[in-house]
N, CA, C and O atoms as a GROMACS GRO file, in nm:
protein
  544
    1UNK      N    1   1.066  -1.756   2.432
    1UNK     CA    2   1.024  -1.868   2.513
    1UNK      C    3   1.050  -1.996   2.432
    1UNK      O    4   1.040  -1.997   2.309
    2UNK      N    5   1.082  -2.100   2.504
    2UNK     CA    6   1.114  -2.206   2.401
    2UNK      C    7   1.048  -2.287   2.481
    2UNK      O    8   1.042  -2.276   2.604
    3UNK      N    9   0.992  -2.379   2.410
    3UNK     CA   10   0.874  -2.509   2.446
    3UNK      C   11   0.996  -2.646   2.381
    3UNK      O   12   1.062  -2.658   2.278
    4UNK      N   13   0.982  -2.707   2.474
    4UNK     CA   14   1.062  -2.859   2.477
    4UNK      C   15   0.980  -2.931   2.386
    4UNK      O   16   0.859  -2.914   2.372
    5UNK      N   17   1.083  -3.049   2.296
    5UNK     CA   18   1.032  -3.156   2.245
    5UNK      C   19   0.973  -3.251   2.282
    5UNK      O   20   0.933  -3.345   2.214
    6UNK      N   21   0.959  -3.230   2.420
    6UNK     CA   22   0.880  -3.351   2.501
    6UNK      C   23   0.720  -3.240   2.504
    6UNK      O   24   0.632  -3.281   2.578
    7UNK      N   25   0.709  -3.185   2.471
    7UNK     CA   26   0.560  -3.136   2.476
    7UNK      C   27   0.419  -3.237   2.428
    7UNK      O   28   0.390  -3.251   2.309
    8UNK      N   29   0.353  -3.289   2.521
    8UNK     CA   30   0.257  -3.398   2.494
    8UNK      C   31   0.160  -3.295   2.482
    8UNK      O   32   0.088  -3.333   2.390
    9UNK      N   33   0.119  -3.189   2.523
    9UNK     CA   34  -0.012  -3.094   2.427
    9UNK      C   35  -0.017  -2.981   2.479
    9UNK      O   36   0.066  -2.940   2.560
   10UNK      N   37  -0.119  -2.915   2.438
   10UNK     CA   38  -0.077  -2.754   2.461
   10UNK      C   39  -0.236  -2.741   2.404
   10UNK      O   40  -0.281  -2.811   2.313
   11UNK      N   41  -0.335  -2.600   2.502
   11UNK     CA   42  -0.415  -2.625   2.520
   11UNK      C   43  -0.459  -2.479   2.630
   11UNK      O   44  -0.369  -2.454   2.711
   12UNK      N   45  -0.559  -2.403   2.639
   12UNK     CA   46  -0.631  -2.290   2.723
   12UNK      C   47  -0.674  -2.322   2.836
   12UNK      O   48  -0.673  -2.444   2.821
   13UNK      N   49  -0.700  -2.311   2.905
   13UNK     CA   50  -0.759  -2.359   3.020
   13UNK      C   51  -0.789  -2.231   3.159
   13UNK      O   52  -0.727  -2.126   3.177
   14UNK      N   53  -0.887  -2.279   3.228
   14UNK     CA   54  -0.891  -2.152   3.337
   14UNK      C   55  -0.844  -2.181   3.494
   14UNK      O   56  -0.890  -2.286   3.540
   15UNK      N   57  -0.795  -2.136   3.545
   15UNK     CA   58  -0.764  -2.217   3.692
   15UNK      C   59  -0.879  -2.200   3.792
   15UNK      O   60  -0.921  -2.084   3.792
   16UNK      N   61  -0.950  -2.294   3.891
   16UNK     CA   62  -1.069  -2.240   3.961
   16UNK      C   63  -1.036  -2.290   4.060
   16UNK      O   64  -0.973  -2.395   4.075
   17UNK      N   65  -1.070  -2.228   4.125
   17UNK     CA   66  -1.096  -2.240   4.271
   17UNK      C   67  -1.172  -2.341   4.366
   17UNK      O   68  -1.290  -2.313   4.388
   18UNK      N   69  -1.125  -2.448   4.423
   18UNK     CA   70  -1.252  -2.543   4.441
   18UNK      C   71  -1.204  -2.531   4.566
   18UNK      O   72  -1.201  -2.647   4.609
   19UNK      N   73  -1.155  -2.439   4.671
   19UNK     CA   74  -1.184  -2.403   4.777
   19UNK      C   75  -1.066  -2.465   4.870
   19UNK      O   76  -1.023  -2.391   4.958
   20UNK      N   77  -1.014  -2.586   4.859
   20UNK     CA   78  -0.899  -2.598   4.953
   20UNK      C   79  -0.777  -2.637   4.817
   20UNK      O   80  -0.661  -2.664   4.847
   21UNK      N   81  -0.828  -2.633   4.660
   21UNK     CA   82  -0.734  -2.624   4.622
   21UNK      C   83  -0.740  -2.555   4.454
   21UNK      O   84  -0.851  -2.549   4.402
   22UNK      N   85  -0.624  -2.509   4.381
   22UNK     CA   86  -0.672  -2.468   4.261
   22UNK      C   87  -0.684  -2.569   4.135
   22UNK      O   88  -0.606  -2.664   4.147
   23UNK      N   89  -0.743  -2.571   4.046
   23UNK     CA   90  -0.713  -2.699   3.952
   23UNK      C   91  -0.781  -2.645   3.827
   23UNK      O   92  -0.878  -2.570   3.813
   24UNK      N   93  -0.668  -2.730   3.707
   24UNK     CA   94  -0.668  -2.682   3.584
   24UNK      C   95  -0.722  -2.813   3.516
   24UNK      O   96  -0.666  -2.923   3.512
   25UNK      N   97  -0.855  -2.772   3.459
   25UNK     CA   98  -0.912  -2.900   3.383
   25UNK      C   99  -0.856  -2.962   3.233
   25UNK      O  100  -0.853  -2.900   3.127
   26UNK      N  101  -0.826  -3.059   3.249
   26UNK     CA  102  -0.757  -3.103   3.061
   26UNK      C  103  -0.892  -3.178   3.022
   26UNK      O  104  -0.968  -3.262   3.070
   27UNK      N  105  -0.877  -3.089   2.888
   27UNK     CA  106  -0.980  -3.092   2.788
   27UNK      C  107  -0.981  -3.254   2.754
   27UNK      O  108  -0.884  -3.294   2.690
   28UNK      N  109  -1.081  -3.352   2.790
   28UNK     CA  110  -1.091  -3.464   2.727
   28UNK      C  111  -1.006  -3.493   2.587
   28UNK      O  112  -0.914  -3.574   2.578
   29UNK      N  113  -1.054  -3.416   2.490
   29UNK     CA  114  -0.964  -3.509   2.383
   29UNK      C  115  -0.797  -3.500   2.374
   29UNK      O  116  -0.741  -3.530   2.268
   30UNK      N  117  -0.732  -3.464   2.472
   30UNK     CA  118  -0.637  -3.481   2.521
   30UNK      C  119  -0.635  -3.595   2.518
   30UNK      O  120  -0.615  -3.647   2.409
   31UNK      N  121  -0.653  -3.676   2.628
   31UNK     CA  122  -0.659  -3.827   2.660
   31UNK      C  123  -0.765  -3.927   2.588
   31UNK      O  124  -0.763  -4.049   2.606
   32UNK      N  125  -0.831  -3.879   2.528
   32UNK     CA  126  -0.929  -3.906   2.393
   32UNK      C  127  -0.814  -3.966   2.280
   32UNK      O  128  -0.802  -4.085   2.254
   33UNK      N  129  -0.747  -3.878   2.231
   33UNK     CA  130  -0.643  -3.870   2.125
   33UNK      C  131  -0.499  -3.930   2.185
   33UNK      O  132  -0.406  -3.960   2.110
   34UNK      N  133  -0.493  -3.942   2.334
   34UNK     CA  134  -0.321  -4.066   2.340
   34UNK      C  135  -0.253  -3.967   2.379
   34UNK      O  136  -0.145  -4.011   2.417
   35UNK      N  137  -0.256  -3.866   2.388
   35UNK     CA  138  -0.157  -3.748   2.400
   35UNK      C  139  -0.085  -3.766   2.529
   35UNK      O  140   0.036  -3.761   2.552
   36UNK      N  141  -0.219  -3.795   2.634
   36UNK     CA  142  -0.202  -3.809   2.766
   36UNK      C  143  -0.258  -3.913   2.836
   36UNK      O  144  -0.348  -3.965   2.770
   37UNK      N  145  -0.233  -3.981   2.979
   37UNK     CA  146  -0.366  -4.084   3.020
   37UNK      C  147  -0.401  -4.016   3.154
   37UNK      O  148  -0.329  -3.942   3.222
   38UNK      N  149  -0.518  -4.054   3.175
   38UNK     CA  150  -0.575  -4.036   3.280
   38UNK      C  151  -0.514  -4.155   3.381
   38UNK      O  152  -0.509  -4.278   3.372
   39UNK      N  153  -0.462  -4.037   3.503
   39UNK     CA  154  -0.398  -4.106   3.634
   39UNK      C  155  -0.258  -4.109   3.624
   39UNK      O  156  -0.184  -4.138   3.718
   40UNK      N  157  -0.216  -4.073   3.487
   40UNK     CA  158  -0.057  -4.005   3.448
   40UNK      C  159  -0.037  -3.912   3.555
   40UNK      O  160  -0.128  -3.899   3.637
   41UNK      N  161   0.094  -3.829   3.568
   41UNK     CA  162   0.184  -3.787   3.653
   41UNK      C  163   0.272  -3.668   3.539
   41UNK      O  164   0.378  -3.714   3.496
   42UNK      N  165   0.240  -3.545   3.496
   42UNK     CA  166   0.282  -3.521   3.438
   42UNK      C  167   0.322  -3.328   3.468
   42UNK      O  168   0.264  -3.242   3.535
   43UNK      N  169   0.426  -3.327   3.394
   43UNK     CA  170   0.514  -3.153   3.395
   43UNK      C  171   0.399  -3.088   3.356
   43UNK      O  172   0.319  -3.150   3.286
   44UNK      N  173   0.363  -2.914   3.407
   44UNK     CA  174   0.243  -2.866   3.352
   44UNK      C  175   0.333  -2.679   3.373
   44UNK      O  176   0.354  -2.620   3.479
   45UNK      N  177   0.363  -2.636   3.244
   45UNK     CA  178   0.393  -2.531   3.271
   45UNK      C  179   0.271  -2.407   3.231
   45UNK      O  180   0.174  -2.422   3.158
   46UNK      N  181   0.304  -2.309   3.288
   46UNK     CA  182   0.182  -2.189   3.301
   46UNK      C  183   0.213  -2.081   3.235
   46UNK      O  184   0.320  -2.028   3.265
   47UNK      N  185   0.134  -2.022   3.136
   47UNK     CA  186   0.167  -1.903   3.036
   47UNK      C  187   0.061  -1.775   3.103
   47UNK      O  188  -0.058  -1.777   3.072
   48UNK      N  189   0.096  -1.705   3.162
   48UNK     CA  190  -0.008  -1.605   3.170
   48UNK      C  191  -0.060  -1.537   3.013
   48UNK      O  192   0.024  -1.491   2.936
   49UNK      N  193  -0.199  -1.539   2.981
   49UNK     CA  194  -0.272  -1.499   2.872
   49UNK      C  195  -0.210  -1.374   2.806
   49UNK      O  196  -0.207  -1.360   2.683
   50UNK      N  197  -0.162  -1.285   2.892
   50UNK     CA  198  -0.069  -1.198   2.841
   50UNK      C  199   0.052  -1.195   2.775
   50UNK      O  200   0.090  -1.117   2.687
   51UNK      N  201   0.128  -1.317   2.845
   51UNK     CA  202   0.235  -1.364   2.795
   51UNK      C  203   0.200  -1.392   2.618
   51UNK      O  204   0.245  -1.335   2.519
   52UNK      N  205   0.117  -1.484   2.628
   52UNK     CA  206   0.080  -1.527   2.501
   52UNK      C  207  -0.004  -1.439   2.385
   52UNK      O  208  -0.044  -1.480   2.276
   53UNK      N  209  -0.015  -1.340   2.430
   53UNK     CA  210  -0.097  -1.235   2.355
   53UNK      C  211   0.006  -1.145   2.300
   53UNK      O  212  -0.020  -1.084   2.196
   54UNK      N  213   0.164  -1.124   2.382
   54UNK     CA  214   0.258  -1.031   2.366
   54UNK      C  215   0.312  -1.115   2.223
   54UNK      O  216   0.316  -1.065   2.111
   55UNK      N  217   0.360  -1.278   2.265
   55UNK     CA  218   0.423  -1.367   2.112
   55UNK      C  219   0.308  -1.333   2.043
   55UNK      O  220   0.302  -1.214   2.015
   56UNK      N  221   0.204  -1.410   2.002
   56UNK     CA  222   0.132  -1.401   1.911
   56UNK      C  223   0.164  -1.245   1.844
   56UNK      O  224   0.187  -1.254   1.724
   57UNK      N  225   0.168  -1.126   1.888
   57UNK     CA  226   0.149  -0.989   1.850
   57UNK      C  227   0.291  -0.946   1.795
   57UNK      O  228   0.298  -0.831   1.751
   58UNK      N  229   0.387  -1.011   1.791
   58UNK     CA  230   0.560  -0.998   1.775
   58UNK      C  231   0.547  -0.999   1.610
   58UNK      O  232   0.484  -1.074   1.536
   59UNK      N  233   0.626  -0.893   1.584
   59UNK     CA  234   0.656  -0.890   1.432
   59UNK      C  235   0.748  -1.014   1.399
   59UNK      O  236   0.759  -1.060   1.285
   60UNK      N  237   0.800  -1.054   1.489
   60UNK     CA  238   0.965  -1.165   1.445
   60UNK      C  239   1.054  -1.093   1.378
   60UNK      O  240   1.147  -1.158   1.331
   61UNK      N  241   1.055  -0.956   1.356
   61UNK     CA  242   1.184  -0.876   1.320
   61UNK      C  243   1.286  -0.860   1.452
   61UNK      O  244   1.234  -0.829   1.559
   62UNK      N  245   1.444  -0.883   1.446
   62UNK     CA  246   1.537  -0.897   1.498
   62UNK      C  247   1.515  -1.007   1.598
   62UNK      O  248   1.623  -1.055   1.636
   63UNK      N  249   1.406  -1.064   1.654
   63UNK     CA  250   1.408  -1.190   1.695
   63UNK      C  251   1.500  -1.280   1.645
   63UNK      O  252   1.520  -1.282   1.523
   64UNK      N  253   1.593  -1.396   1.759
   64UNK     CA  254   1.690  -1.499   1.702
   64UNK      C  255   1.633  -1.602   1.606
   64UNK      O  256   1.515  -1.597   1.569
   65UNK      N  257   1.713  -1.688   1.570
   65UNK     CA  258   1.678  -1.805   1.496
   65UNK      C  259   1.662  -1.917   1.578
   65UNK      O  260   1.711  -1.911   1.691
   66UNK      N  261   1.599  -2.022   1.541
   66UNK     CA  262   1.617  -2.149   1.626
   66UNK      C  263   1.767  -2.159   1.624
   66UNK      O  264   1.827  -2.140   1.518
   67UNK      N  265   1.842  -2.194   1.754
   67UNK     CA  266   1.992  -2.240   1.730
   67UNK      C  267   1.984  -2.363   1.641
   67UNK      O  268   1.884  -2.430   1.614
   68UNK      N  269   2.110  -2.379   1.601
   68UNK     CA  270   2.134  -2.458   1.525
   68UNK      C  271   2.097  -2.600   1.624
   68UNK      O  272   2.032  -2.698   1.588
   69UNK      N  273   2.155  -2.579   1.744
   69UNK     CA  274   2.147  -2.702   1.790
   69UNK      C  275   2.023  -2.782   1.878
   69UNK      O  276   2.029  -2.882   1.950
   70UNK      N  277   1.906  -2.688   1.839
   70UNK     CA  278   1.737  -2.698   1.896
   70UNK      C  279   1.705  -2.797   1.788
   70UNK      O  280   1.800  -2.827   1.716
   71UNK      N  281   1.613  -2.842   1.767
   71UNK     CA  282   1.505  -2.882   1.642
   71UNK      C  283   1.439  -2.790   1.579
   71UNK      O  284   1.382  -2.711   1.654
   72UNK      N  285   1.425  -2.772   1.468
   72UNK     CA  286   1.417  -2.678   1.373
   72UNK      C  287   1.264  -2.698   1.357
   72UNK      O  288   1.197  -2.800   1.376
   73UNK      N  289   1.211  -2.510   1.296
   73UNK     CA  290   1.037  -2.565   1.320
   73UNK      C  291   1.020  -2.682   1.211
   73UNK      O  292   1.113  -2.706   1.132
   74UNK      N  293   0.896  -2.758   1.207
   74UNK     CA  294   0.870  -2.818   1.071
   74UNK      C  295   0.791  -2.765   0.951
   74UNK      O  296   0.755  -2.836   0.857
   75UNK      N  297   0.772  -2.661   0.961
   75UNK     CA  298   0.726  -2.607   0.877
   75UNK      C  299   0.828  -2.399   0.824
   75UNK      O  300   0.875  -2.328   0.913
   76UNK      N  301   0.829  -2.372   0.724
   76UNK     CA  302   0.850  -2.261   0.663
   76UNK      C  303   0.743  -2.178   0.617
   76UNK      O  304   0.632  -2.210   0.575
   77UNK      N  305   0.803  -2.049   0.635
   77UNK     CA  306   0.677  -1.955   0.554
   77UNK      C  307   0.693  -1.949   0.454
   77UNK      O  308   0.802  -1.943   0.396
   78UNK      N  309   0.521  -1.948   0.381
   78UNK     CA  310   0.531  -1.965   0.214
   78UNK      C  311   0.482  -2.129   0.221
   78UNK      O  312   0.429  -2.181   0.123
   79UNK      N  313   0.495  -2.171   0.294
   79UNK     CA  314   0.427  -2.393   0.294
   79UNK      C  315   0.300  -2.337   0.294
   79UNK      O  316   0.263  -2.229   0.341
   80UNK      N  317   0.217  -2.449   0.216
   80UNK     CA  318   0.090  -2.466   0.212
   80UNK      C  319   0.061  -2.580   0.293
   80UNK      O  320   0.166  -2.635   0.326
   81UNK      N  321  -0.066  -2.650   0.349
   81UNK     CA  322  -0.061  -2.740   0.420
   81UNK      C  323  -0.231  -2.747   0.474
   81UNK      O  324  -0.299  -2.657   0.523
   82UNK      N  325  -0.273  -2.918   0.436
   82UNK     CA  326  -0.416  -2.876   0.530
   82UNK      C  327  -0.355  -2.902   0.670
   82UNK      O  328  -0.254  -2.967   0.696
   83UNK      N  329  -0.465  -2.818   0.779
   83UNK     CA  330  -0.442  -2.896   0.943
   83UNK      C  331  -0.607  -2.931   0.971
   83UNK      O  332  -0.702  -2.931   0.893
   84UNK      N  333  -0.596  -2.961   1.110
   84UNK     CA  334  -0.727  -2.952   1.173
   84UNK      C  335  -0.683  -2.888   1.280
   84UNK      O  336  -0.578  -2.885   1.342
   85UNK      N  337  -0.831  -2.813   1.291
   85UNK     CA  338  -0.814  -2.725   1.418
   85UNK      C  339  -0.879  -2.807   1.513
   85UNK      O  340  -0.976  -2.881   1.494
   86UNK      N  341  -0.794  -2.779   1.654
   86UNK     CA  342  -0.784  -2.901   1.739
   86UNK      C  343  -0.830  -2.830   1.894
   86UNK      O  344  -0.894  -2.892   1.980
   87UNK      N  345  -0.786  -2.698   1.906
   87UNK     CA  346  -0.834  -2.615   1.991
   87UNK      C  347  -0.869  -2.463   1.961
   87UNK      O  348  -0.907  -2.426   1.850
   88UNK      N  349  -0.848  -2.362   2.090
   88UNK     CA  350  -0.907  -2.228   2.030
   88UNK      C  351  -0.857  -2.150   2.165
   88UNK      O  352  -0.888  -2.161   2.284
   89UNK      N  353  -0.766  -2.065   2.092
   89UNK     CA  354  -0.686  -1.969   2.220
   89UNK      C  355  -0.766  -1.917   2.296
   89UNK      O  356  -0.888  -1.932   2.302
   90UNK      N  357  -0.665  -1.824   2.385
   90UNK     CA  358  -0.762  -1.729   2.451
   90UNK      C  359  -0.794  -1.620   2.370
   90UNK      O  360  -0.867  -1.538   2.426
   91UNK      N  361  -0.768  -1.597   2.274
   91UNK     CA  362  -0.753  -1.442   2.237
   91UNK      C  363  -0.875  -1.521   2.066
   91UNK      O  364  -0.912  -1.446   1.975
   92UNK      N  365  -0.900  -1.631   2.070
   92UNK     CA  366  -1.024  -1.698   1.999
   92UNK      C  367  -0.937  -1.699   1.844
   92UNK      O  368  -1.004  -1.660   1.749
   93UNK      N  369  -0.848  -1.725   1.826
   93UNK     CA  370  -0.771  -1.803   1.738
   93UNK      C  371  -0.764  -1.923   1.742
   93UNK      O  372  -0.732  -1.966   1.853
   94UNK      N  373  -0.787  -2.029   1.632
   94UNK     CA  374  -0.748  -2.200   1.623
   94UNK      C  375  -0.605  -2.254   1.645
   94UNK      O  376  -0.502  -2.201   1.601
   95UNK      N  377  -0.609  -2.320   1.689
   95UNK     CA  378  -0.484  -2.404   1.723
   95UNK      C  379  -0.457  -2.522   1.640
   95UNK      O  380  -0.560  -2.582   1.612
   96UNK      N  381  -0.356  -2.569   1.596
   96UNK     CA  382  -0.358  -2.685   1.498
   96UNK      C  383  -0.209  -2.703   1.552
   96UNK      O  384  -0.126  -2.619   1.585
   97UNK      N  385  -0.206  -2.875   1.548
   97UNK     CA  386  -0.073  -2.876   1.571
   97UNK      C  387  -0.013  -3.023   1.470
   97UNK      O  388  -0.065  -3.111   1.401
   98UNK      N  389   0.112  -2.986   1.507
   98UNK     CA  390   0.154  -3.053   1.336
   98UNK      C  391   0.265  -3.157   1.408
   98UNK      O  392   0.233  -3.202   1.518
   99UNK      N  393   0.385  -3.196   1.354
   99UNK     CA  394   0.516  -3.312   1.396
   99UNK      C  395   0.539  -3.208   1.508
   99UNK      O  396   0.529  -3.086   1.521
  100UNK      N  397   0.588  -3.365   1.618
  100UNK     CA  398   0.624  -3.274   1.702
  100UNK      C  399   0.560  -3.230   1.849
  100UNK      O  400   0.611  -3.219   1.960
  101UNK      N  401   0.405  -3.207   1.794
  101UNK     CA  402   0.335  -3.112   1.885
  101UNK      C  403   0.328  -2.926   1.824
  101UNK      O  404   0.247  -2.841   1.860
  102UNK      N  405   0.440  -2.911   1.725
  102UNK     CA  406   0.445  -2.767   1.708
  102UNK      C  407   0.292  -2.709   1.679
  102UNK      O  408   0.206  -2.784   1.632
  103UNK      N  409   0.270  -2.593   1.705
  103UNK     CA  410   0.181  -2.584   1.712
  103UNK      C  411   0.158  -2.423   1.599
  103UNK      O  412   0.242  -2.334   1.593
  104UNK      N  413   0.027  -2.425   1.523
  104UNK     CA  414   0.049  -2.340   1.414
  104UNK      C  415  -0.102  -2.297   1.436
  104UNK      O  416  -0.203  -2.365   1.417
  105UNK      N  417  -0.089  -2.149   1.488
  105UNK     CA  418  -0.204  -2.052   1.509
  105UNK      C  419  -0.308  -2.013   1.375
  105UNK      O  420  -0.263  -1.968   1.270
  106UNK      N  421  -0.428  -2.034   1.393
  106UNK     CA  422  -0.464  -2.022   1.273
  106UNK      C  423  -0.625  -1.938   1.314
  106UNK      O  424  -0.720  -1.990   1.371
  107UNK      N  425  -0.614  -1.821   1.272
  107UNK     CA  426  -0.689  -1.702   1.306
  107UNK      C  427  -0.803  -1.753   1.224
  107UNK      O  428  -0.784  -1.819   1.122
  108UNK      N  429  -0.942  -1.717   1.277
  108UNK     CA  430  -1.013  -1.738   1.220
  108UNK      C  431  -1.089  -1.851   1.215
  108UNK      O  432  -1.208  -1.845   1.187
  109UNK      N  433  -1.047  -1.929   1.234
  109UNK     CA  434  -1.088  -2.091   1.236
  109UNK      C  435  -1.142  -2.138   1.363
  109UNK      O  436  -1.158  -2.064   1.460
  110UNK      N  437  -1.176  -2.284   1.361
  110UNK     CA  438  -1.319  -2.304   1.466
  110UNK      C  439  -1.252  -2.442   1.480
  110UNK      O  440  -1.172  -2.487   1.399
  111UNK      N  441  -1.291  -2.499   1.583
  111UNK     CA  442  -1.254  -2.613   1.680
  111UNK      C  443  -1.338  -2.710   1.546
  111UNK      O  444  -1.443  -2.688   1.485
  112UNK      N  445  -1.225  -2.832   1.535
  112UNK     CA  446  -1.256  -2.928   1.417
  112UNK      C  447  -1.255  -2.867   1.271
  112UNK      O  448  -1.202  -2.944   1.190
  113UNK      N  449  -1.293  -2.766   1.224
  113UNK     CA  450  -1.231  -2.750   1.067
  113UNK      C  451  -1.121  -2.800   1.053
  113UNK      O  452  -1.031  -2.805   1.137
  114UNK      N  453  -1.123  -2.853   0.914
  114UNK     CA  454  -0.980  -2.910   0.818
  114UNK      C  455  -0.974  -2.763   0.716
  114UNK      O  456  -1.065  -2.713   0.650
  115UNK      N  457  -0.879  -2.733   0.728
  115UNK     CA  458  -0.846  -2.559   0.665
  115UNK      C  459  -0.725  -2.592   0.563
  115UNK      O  460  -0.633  -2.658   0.612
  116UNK      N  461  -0.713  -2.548   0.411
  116UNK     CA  462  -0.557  -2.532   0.360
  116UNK      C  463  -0.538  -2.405   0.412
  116UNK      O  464  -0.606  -2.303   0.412
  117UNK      N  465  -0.413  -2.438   0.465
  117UNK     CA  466  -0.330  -2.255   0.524
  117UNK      C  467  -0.243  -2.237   0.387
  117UNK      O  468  -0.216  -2.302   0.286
  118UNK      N  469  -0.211  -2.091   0.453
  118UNK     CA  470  -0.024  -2.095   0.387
  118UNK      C  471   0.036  -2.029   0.526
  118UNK      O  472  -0.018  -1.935   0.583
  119UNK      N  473   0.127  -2.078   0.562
  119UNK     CA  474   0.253  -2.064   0.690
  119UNK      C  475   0.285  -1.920   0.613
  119UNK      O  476   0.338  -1.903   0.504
  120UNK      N  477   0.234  -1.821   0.710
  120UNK     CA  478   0.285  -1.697   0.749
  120UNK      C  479   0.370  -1.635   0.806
  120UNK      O  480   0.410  -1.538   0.741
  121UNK      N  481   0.427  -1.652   0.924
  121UNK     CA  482   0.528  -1.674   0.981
  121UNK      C  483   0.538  -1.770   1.069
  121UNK      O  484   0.437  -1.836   1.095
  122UNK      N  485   0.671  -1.798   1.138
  122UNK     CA  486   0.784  -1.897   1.159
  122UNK      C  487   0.822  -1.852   1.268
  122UNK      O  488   0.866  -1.737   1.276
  123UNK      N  489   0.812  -1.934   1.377
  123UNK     CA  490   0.904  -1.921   1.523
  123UNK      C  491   0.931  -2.032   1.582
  123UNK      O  492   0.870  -2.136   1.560
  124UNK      N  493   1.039  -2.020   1.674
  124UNK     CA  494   1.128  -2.151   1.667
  124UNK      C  495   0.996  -2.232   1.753
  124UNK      O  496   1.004  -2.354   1.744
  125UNK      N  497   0.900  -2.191   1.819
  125UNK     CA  498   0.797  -2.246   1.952
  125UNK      C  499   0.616  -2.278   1.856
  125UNK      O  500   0.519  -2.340   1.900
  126UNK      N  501   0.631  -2.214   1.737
  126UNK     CA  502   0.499  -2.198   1.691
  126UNK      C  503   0.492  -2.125   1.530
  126UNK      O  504   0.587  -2.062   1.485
  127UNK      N  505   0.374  -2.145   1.462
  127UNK     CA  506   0.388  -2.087   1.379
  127UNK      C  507   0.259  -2.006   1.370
  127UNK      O  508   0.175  -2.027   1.458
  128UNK      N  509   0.229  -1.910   1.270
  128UNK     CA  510   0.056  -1.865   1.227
  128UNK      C  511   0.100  -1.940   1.108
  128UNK      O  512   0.203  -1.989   1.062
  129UNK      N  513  -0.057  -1.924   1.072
  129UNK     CA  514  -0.105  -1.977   0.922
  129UNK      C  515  -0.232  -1.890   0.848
  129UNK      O  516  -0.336  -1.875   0.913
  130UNK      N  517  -0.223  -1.841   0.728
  130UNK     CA  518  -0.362  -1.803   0.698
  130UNK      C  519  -0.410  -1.860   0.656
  130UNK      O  520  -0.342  -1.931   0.581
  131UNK      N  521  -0.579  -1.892   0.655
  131UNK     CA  522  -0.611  -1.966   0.569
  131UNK      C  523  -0.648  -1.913   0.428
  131UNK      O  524  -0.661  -1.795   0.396
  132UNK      N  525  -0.668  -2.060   0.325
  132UNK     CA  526  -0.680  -2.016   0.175
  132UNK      C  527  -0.761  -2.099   0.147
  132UNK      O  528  -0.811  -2.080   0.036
  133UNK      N  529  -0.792  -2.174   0.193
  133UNK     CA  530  -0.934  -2.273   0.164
  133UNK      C  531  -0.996  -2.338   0.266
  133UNK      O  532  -0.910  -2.386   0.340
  134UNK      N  533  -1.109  -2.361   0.305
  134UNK     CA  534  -1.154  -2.399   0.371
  134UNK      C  535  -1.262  -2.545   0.325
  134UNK      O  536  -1.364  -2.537   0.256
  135UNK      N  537  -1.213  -2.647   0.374
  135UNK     CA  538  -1.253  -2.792   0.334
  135UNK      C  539  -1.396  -2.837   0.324
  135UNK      O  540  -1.434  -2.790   0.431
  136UNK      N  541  -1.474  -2.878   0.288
  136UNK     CA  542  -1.613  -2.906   0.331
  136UNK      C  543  -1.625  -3.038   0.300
  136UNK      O  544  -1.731  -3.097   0.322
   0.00000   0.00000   0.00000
């Protein structure tokens, strides 16, 4: 799956039912943080939870490379790096996202910690991170 450079945020959400129509709520600090504005007009693509449970679970053995002619992730495995965790999957992993928008899974972690990782693996859409310190 490849996620565009125009990605303004990325984010869980549930779809509900409000009876004549369905609607997906964006998390305030979305538009808190500039990402987005309220009364914008914007692309909204849909990952079924499964979808995203199958990547997350991928070894990345024989998987391609970013083409040469994509944008390359910004980060490598083996980087150290603090983030902040900014959200929290479905599957209750942290989300941190870095240049870009890329976004670097970070197990374990809690909505707002500042964490040092080390970049575990590398995909052209996302990365994990483990953590190795945790900030106070």
């Amino acid at each position: 799956m490849e996620i565009s450079d125009e990605l303004l945020c990325l984010f869980s959400a549930t779809v509900s039912d409000d009876g004549e129509r369905y609607t997906v709520e964006i998390p305030r600090r979305e538009v808190d943080t500039g990402a987005i504005e309220a009364g914008g007009t914007y692309r909204v693509a849909l990952i079924s939870a499964d979808a995203e449970g199958e990547t997350e679970g991928e070894s990345g053995r024989g998987e391609a490379e970013t083409p040469p002619d994509q944008p390359q992730p910004p980060v490598e495995p083996g980087e150290t790096r603090y983030v902040e965790i900014e959200d929290i999957g479905k599957q209750g992993d942290g989300i941190a996202r870095v240049e870009r928008g890329y976004v670097i899974i970070v197990p374990g972690a809690d909505i707002g910690e500042r964490v040092k990782i080390e970049v575990t693996e590398v995909k052209s859409n996302f990365a994990v991170g483990e953590i190795i310190d945790e900030e106070v």
